[in-house]
N, CA, C and O of each residue as an XYZ file, in Angstrom:
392
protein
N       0.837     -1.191      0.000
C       0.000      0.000      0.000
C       0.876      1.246      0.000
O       1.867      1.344      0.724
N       0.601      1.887     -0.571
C       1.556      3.362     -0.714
C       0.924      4.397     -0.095
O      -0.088      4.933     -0.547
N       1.595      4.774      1.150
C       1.138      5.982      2.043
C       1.634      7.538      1.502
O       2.736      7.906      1.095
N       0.374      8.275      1.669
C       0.572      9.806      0.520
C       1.256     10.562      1.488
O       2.241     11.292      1.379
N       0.395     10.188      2.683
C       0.949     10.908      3.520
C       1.341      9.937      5.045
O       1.046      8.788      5.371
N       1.999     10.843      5.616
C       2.492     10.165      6.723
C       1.455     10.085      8.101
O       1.235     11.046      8.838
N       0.986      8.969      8.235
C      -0.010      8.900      9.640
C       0.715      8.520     10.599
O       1.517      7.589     10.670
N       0.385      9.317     11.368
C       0.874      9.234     12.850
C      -0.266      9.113     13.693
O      -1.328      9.591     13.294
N      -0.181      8.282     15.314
C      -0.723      8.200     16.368
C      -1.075      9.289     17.369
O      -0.210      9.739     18.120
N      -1.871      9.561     17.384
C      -2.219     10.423     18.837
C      -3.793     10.624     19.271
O      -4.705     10.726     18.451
N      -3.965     10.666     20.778
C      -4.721     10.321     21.618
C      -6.040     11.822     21.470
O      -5.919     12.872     22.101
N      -6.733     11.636     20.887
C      -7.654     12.625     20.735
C      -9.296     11.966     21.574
O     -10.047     11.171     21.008
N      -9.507     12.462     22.800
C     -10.741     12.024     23.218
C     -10.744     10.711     24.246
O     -11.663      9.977     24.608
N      -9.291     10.732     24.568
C      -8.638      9.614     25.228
C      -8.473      8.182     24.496
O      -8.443      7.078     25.040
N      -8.390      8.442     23.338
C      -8.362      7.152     22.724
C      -7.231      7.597     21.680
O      -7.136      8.711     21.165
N      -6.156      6.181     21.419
C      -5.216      6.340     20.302
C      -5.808      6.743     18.951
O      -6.501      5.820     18.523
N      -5.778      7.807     18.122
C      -6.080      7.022     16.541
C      -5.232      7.999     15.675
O      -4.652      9.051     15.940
N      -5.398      7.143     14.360
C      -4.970      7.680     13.433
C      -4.788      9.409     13.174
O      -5.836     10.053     13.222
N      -3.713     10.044     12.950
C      -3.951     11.465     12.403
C      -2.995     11.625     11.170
O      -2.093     10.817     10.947
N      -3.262     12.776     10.343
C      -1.848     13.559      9.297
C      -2.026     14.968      9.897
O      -2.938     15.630     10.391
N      -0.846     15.093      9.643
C      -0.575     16.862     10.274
C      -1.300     17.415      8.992
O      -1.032     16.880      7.916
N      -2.291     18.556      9.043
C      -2.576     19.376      8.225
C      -1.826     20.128      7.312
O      -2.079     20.326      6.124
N      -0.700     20.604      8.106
C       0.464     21.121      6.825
C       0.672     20.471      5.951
O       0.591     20.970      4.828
N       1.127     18.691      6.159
C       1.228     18.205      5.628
C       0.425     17.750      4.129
O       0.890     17.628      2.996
N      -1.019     17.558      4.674
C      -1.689     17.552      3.888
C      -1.912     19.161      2.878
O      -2.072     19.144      1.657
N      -1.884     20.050      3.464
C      -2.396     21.216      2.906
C      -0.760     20.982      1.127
O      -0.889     20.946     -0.097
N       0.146     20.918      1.813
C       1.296     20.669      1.394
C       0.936     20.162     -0.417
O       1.064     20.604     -1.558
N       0.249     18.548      0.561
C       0.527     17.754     -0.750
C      -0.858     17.926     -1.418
O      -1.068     16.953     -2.142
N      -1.941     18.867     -1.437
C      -3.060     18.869     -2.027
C      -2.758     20.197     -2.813
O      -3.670     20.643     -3.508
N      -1.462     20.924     -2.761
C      -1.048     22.424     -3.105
C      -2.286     22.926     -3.405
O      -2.886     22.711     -4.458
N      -2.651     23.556     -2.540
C      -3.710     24.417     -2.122
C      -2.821     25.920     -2.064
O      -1.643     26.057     -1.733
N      -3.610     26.781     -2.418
C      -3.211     27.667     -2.754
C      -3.133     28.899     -2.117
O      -2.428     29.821     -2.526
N      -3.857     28.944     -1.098
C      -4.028     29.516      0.089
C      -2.686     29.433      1.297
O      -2.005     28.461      1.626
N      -2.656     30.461      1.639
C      -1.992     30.670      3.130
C      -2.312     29.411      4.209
O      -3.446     29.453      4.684
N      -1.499     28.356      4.630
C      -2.013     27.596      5.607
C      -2.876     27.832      6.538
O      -3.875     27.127      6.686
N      -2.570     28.954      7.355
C      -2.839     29.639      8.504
C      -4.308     29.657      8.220
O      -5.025     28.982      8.958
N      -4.950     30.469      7.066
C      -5.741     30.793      6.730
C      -6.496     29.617      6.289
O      -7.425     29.126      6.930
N      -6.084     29.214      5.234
C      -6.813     27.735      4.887
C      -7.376     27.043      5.952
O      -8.466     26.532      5.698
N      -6.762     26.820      7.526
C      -7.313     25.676      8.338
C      -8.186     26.135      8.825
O      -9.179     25.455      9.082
N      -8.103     27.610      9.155
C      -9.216     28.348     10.347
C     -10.485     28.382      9.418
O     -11.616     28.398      9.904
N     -10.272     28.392      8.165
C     -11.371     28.803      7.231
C     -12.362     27.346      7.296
O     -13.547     27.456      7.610
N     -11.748     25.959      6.963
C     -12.270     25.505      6.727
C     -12.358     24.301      8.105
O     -12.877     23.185      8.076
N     -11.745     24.905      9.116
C     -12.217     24.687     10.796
C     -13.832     25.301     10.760
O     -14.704     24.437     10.667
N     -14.257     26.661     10.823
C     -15.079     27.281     10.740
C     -16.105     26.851     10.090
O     -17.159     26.462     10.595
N     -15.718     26.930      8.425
C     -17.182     26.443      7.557
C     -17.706     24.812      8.122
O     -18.800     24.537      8.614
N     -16.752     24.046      7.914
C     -17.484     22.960      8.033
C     -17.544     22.448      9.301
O     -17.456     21.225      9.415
N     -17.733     23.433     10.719
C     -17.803     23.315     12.067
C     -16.617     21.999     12.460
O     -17.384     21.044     12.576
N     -15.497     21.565     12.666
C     -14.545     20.701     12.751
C     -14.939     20.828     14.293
O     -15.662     21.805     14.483
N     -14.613     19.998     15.591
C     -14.367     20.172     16.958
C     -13.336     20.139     17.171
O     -12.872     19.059     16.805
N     -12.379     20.988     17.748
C     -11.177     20.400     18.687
C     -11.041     19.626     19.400
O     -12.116     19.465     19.978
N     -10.255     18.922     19.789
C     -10.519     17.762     20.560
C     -11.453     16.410     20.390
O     -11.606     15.372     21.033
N     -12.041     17.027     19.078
C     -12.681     15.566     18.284
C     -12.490     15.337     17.357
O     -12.568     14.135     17.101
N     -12.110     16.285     16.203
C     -11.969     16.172     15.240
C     -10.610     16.537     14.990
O     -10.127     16.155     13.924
N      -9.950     17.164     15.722
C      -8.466     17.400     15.473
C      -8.062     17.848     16.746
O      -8.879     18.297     17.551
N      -6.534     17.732     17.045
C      -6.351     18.469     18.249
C      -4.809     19.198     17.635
O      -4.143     18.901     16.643
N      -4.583     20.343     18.780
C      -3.607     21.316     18.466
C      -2.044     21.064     19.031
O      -2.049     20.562     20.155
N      -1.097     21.239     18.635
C       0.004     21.664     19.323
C       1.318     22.451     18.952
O       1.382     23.095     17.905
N       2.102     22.397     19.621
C       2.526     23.877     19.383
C       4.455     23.489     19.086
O       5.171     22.769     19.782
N       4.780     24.159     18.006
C       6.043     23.712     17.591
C       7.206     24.359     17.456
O       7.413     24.786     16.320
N       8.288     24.630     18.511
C       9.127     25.455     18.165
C      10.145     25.503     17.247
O      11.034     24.661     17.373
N      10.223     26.355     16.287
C      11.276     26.444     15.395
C      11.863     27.918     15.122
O      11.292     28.962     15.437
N      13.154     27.805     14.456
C      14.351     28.837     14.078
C      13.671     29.069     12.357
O      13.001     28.445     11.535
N      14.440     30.537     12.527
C      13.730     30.326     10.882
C      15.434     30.390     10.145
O      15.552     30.145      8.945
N      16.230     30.614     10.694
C      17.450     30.900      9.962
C      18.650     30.082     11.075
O      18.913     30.523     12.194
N      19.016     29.341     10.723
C      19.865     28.308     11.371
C      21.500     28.767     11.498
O      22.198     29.052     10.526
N      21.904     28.775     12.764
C      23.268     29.473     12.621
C      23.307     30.930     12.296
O      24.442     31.331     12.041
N      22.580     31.614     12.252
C      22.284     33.213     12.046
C      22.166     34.032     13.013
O      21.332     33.871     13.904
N      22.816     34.815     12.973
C      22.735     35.750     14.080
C      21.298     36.563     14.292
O      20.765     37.220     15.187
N      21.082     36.264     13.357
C      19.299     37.241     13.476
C      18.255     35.757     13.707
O      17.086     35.787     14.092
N      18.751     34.980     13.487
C      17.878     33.456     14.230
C      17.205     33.740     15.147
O      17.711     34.206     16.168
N      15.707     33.505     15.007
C      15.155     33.623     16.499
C      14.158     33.262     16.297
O      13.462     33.630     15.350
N      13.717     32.095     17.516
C      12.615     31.413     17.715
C      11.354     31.489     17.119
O      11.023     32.627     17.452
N      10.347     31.001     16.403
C       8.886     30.945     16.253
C       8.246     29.742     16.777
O       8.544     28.597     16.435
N       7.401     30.046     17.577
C       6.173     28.767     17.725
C       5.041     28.889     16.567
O       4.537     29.938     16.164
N       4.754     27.537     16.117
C       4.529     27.260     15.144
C       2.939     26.427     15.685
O       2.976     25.591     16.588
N       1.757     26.766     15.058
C       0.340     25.917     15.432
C       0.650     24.681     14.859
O       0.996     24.884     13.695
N       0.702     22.958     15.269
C       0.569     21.961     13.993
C      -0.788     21.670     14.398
O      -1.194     22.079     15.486
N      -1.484     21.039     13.666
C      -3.092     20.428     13.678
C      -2.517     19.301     13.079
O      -1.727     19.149     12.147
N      -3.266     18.346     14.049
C      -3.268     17.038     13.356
C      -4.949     16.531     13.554
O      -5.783     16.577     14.458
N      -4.899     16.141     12.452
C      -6.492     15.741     11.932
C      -6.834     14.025     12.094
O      -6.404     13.057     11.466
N      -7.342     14.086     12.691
C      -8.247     12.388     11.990
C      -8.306     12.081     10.861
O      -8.566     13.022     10.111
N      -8.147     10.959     10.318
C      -8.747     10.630      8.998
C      -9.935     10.721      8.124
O     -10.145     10.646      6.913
N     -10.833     10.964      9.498
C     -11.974     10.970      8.960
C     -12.045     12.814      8.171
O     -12.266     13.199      7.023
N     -11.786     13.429      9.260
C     -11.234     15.083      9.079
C     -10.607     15.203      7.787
O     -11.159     15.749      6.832
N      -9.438     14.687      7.753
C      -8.599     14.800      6.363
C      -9.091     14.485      5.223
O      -8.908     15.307      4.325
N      -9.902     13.152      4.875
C     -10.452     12.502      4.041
C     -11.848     13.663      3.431
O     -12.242     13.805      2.274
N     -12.311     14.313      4.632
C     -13.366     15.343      4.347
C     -12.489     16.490      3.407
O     -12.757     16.547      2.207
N     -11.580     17.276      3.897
C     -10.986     18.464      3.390
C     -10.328     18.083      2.178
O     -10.061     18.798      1.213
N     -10.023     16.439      2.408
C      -9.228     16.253      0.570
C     -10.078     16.191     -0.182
O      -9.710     16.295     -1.352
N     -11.599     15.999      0.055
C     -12.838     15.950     -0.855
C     -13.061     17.347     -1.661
O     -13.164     17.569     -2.867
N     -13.096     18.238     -0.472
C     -13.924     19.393     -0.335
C     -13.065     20.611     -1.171
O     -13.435     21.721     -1.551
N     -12.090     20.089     -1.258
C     -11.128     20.758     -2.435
C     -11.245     20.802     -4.023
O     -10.777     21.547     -4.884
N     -12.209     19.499     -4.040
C     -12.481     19.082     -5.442
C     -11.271     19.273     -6.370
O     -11.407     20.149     -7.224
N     -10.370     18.749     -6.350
C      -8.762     18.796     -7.238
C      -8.565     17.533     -7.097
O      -9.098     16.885     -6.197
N      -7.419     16.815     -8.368
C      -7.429     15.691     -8.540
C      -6.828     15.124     -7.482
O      -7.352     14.089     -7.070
N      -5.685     15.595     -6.823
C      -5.241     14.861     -5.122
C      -6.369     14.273     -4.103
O      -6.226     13.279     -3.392
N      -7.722     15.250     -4.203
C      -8.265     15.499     -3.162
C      -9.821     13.888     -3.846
O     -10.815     13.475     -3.249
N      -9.238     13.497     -5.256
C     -10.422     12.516     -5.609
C      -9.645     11.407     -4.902
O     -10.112     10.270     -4.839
């Protein structure tokens, strides 16, 4: 079976299941939109729950490595359920998302 994307484990609702990080996906569906923007948008329209349908966490990174002007950003990741993901790759209507 050939995985598009990478699923990972985590405990949403006290139970293990399946997720893909949204970047990830947003990534490989090249969507054309601003991430940031893209998730809240379509968090919103199609009412998603936190904590049921995806949960949040928070990622620190450098944006310039070894640089003297280097300096920290925390970063939102969302990781989605399958069921979540499988919805937004629809709802894109683009050939990734059939």
């Amino acid at each position: 079976m050939n995985t598009l994307i990478k699923i990972s484990e985590k405990i949403i609702e006290q139970e293990i299941v399946q997720t893909v990080n949204a970047r990830k996906l947003h990534a490989f569906m090249k969507i054309g939109k601003r991430f940031a923007t893209w998730i809240t948008d379509r968090i919103n329209q199609y009412t998603f729950e936190e904590g049921k349908d995806f949960i949040k966490t928070q990622d620190l990174r450098f944006s310039k490595l070894r640089s003297a002007k280097s300096r920290a950003a925390t970063a939102i990741e969302y990781h989605l359920t399958l069921d979540m993901a499988k919805e937004l790759s629809m709802v894109e209507r683009n050939e990734k998302g059939r």
